[in-house]
N, C-alpha and C positions, 0 to 999 in steps of 0.2 A: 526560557525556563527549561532544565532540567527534567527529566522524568526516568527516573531508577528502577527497573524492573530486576530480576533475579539475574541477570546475565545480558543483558542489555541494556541500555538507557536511548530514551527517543526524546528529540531537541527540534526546534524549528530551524531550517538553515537561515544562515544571514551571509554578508559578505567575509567574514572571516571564513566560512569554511571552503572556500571556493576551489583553491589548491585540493584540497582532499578530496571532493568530490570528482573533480575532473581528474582526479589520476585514477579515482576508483571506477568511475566511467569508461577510461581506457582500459586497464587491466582486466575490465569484465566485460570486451567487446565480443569474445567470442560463447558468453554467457548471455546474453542481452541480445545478441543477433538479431533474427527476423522477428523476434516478441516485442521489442520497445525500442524509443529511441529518444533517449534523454538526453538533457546538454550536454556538449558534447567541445566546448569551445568559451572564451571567457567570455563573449557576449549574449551566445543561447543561455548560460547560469544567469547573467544580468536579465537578462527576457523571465525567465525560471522565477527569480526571485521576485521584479514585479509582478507576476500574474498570481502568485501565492503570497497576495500581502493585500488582498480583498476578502471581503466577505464571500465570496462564492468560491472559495480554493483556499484551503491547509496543505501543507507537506510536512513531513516531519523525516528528521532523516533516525536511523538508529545505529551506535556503533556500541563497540564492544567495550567493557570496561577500559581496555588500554588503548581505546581510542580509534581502532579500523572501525572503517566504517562498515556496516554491516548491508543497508540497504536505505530505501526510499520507499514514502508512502503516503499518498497523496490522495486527498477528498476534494472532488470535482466536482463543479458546475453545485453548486449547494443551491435547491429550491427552497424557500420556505413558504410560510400559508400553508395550506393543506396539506400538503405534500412531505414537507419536513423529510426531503429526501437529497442523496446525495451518488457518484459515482466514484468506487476504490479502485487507486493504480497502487499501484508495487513494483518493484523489482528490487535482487538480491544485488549485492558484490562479490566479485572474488576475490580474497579465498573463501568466505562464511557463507557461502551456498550449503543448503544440506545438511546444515548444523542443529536445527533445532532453532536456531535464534532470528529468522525472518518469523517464524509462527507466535515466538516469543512478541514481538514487536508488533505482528499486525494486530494481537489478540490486545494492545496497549491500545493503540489507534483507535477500534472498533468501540473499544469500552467508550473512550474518549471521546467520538463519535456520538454515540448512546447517550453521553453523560454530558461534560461541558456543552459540547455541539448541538447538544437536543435535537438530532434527529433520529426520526424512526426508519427510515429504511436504507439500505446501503447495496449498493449494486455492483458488483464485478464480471468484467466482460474480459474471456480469455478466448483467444486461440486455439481452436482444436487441435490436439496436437502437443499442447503446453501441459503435459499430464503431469509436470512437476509442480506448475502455479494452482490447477485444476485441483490436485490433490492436496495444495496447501491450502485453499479455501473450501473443498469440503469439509478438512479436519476443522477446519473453524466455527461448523455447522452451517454455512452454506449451500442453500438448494438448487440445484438445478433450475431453471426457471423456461427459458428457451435456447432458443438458435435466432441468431442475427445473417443471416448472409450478407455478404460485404459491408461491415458496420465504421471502421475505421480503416483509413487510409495512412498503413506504415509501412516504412521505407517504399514509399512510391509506389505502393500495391493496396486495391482496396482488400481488406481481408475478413474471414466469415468469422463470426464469435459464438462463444456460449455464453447464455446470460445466468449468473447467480447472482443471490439474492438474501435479506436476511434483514428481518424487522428487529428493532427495539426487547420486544415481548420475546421471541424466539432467542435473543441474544443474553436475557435476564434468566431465560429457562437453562439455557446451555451452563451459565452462571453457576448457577445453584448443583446443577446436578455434576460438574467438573467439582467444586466445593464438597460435596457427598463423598466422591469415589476418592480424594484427599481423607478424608476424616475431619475437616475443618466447620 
């Protein structure tokens, strides 16, 4: 299914889109550098796509009306019971870095998130450092939470995080009040 936003639309991958991702993958190797490392070959997409076709993992990719793909966004490890929590990855493509339309998409996700998903809290752990992705989930409202020291191990280094974070409730406030400064 589908999902149409003003300037982007967000899809779940499947095996059709395999080609496009992995060229979009190569093309933003030097974008994607030491911050992520996604599949990158046609049997890590086949790995990619059973691990996101559980209950504890969504991805959704998002492209541009004519079809480039824009980026990836994925809800990890989904707890439920109490907790109704969950862990967001991201990353952009090149060219559509910087455009406006990864913030587009992840603000779809997070709704999505909140709403279908039923969960309440959503966690993003960045790289110090990464003050493009860092600045792209404060503007989402996104709080600072902690510091992780060496929390994941990519490209073969364990590496330190910043933890943000963002409940349901906080997500409904941001809602209303982006709706306000609209006139909607």
């Amino acid at each position: 299914m589908v999902f149409t936003m003003m300037n982007v639309e967000i899809f779940q991958p499947g095996a059709a889109h395999r080609a496009a991702f992995l060229a979009a993958v190569q093309r933003s190797e030097s974008l994607l550098g030491r911050w992520v490392a996604p599949p990158d070959t046609p049997e890590k997409y086949a790995d990619y796509l059973r691990r996101y076709s559980t209950e504890t993992h969504y991805s959704y990719l998002a492209r541009t009306r004519d079809g480039t793909l824009v980026g990836c966004i994925n809800l990890n490890e989904i707890v439920r019971g109490a907790l109704q929590s969950a862990y967001l990855g991201y990353y952009a493509f090149s060219p559509n870095q910087g455009k406006g339309l990864m913030k587009e998409a992840l603000s779809a996700v997070v709704s999505r998130a909140f709403g279908e998903h039923e969960l309440h809290r959503l966690e993003a752990n960045i790289q110090p450092g990464n003050e493009r992705s860092a600045g792209l989930i404060k503007s989402l409202g996104f709080r600072l939470e902690g510091y992780s020291p060496r929390y994941l191990k990519i490209d073969g280094e364990w590496r330190d995080h910043e933890r943000y974070a963002i409940t349901s409730e906080e997500w409904a406030v941001k809602a209303i009040a982006t709706d306000r400064s609209r006139g909607t």
